[in-house]
C-alpha positions as CSV (number, residue, x, y, z in Angstrom):
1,X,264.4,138.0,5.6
2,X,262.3,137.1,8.4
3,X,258.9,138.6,6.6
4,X,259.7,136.9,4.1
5,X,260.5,133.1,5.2
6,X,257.0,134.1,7.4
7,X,255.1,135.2,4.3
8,X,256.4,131.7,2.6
9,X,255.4,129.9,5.7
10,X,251.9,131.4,5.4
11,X,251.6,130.1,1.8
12,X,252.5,127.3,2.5
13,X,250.0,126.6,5.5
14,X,247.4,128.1,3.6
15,X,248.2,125.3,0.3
16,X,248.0,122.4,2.7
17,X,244.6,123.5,4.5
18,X,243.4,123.6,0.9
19,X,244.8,119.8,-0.2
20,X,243.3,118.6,3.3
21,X,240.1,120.1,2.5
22,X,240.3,118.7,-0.9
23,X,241.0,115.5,0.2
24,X,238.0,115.3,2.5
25,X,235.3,113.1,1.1
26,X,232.3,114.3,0.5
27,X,229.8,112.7,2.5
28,X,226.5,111.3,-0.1
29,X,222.9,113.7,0.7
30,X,220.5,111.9,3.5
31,X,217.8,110.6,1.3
32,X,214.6,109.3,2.4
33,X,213.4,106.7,-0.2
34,X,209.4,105.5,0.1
35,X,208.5,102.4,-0.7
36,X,205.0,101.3,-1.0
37,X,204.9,96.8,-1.1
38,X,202.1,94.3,-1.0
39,X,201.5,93.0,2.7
40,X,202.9,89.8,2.1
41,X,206.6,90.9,1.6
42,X,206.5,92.9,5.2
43,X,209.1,90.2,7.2
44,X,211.5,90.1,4.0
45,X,211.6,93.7,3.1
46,X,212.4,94.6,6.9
47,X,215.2,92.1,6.5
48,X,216.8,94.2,3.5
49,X,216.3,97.2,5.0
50,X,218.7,96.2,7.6
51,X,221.2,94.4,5.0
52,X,220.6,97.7,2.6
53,X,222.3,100.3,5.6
54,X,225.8,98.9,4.6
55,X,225.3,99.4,1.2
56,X,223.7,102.6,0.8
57,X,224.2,104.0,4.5
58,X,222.5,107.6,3.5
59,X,219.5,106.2,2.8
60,X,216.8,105.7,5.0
61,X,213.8,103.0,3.6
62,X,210.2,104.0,4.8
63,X,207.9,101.3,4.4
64,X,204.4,101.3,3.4
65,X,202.4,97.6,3.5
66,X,199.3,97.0,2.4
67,X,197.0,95.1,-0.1
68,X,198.3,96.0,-3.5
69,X,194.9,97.3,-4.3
70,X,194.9,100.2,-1.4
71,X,198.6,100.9,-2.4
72,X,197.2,101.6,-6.1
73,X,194.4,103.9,-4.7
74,X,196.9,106.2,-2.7
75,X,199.2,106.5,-5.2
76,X,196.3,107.5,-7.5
77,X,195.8,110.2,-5.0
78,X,198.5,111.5,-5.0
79,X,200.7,110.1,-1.8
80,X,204.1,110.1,-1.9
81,X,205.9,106.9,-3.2
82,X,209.3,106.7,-4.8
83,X,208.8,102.7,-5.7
84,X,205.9,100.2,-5.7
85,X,205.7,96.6,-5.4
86,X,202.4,94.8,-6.1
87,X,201.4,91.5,-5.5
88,X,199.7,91.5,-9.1
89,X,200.5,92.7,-12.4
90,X,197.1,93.7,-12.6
91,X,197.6,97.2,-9.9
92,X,201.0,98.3,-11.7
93,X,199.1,97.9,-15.1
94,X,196.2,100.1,-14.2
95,X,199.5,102.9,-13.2
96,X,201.3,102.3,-16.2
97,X,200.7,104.4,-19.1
98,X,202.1,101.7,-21.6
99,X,199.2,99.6,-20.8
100,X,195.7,100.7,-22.6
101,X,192.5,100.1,-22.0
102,X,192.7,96.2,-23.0
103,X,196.3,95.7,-20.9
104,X,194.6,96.4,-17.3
105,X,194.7,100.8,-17.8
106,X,191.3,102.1,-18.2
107,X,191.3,105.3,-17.2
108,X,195.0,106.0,-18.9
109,X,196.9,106.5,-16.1
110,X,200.3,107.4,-15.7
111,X,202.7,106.6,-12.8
112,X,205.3,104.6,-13.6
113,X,208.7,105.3,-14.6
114,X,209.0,103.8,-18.1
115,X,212.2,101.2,-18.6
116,X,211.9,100.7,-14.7
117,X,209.2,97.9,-14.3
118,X,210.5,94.4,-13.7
119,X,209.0,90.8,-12.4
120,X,210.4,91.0,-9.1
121,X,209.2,87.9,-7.6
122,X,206.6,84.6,-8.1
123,X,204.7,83.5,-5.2
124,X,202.7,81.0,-4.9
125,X,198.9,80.1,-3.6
126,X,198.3,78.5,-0.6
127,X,195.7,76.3,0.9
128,X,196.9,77.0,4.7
129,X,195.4,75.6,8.1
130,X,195.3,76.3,11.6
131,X,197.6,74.0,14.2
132,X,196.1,70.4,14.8
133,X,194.5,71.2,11.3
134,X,190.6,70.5,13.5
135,X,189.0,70.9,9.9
136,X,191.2,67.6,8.8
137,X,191.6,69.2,5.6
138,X,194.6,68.3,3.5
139,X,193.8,69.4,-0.4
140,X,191.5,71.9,-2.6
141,X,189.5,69.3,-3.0
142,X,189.1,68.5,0.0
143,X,188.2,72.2,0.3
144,X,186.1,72.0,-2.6
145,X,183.2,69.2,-0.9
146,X,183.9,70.9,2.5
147,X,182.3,74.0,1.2
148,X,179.6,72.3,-0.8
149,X,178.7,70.5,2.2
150,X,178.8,73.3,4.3
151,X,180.7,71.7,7.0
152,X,183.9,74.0,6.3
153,X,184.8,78.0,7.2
154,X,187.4,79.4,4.6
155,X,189.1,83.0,5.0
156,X,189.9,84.3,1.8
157,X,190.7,88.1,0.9
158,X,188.5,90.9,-0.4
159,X,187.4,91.5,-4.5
160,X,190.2,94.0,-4.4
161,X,193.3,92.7,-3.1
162,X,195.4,90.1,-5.4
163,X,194.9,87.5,-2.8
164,X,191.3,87.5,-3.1
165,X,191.4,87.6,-6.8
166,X,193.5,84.5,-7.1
167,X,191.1,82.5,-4.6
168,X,188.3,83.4,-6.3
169,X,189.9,81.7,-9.6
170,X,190.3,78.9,-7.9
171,X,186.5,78.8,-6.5
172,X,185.5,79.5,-10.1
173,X,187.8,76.3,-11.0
174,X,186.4,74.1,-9.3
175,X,182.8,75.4,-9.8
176,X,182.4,76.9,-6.5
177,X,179.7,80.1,-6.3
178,X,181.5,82.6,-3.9
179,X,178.3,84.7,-3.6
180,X,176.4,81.6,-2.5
181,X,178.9,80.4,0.0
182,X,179.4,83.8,1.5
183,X,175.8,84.2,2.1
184,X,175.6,80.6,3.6
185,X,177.9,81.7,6.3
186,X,181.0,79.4,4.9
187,X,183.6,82.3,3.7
188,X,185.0,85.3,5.5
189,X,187.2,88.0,4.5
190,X,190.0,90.2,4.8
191,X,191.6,93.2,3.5
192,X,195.2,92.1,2.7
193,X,196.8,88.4,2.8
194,X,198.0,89.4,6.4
195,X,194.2,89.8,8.1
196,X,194.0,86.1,6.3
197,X,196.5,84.7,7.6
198,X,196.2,86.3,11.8
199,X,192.4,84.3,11.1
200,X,194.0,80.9,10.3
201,X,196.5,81.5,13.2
202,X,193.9,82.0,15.2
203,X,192.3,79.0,14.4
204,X,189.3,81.3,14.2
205,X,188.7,79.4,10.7
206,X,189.4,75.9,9.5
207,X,191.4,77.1,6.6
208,X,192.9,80.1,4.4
209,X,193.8,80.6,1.1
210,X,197.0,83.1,1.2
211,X,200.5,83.2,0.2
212,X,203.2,80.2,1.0
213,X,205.6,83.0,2.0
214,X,203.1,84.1,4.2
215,X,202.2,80.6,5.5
216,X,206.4,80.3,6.2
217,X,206.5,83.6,8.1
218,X,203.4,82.4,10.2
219,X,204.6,78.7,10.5
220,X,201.3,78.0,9.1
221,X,200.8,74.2,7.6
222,X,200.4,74.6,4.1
223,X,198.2,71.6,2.6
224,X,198.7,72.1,-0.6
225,X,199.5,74.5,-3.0
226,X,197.5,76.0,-6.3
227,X,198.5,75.5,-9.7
228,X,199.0,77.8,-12.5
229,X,195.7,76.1,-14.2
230,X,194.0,77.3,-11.1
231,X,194.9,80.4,-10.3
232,X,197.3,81.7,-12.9
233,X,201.4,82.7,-11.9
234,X,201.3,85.1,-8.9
235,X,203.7,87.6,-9.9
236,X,205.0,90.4,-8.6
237,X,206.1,93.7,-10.8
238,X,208.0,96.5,-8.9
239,X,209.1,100.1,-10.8
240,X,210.1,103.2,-9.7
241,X,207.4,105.9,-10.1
242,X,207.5,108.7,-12.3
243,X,206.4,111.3,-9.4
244,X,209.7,110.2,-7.6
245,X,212.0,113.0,-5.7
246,X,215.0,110.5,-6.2
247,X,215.4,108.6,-8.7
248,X,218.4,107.1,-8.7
249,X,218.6,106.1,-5.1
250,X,215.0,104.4,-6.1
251,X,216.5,102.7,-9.5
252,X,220.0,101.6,-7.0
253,X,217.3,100.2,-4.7
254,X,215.7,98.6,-7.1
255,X,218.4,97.1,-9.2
256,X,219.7,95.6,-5.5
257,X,216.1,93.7,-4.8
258,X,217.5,92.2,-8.2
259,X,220.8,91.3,-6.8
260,X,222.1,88.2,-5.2
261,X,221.8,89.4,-1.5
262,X,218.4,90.6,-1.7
263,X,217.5,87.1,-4.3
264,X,219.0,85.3,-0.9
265,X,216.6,86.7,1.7
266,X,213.2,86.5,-1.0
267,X,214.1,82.9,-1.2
268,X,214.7,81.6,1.9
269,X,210.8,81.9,2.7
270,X,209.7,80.8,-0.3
271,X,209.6,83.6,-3.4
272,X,210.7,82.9,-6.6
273,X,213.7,85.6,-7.5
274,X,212.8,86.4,-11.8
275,X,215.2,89.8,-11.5
């Protein structure tokens, strides 16, 4: 009798270890997600990352900021990147192999994760100066006969980095020749929107042309502001790579840069949420 009420005690101790195992939740994989984004979203994506750890606690966001251009290249190379965000279409084009030759993809490359591209954000073009504004500039055209006269330094970014390229529409708009004013001492340059910008805060120029979100994270006077005639819409197209380790934890990150928290935090320093 006494084996046997033992025996049924052992059964029984064994059956609820098993349901408290089975009741144990299982905790979600550590996952390390790589996100390559233009410079000029560095302040607001560090601000998600910190709202994201509530909603997706096992995964840990490594950021990589730079112009959109040098992003593209190491990609190309072959660095690791589970999602991109460039300040152009014109970088995630020449990585997406629904694009040909016409649509921005000459040499037929193929990186991104087809059905994952979106418009992410719209930015705009700004004309920004230094405190005190000392170059007592307050519009492009203002700009425009400061340059022609030669009276006027302007800090604008490199051929290669979407910042650059939408300046230099805006020289070509109003008839400006770049090559011309850079040789006559009246431009300087940087790599991404973020070397622009430290020059105008440094009053080391009398003006820059950058991003207003930028200009807001700098607390940079904006003087005025491009328009689409000028420069075109500054949009910005993210997607999930095709040489990603995790996709879904990339598309989940995605699909919440497109959600109302993340909309909240783009906004607030001037983007424009499209997602």
């Amino acid at each position: 009798m006494k084996k046997t009420v033992a025996l049924l005690l052992a059964v029984i101790l064994v059956l609820a270890l098993g349901a408290g195992c089975a009741a144990k939740p299982q905790e979600a994989e550590e996952v390390e997600l790589i996100v390559f984004a233009a410079a000029s979203m560095k302040e607001t994506m560090e601000e998600i990352a910190e709202k994201y750890k509530e909603v997706a606690p096992n995964v840990t966001l490594v950021y990589n900021f730079d112009s959109s251009g040098t992003l593209k290249t190491q990609i190309q190379e072959g660095a690791d990147c589970d999602l991109f965000i460039s300040a152009a279409p014109k970088q995630m084009n020449q990585l997406d192999s629904s694009k040909d030759a016409e649509g921005g993809n000459p040499d037929g490359l193929d990186f991104v994760l087809q059905g994952t591209r979106v418009n992410l954000l719209e930015n705009k073009v700004a004309l920004a100066v230094p405190e005190g504004n000392p170059g007592n500039i307050n519009s492009y055209e203002d700009l425009k006969a400061g340059l022609e006269a030669g009276t006027l330094l302007l800090a604008m970014g490199n051929s290669d980095v979407p910042v650059g390229q939408y300046t230099q529409k805006i020289l070509t708009y109003f008839g400006l020749n770049e090559e011309a004013l850079a040789n006559a001492g009246c431009i300087t340059y940087g790599s991404n929107v973020k070397e622009v910008t430290a020059q105008v805060s440094e009053a080391t120029v009398d003006c820059g042309i950058i991003y207003g979100t930028d200009a807001y994270s700098a607390k940079l006077t904006v003087v005025d502001t491009a328009t689409a005639e000028m420069c075109g819409q500054v949009i910005y197209p993210a997607a999930v790579l095709n040489t990603t380790k995790h996709e879904a934890e990339a598309k989940a990150f995605l699909e919440y840069l497109q959600g109302e928290e993340a909309s909240a935090v783009f906004s607030s320093v001037g983007f424009t949420p499209l997602g």
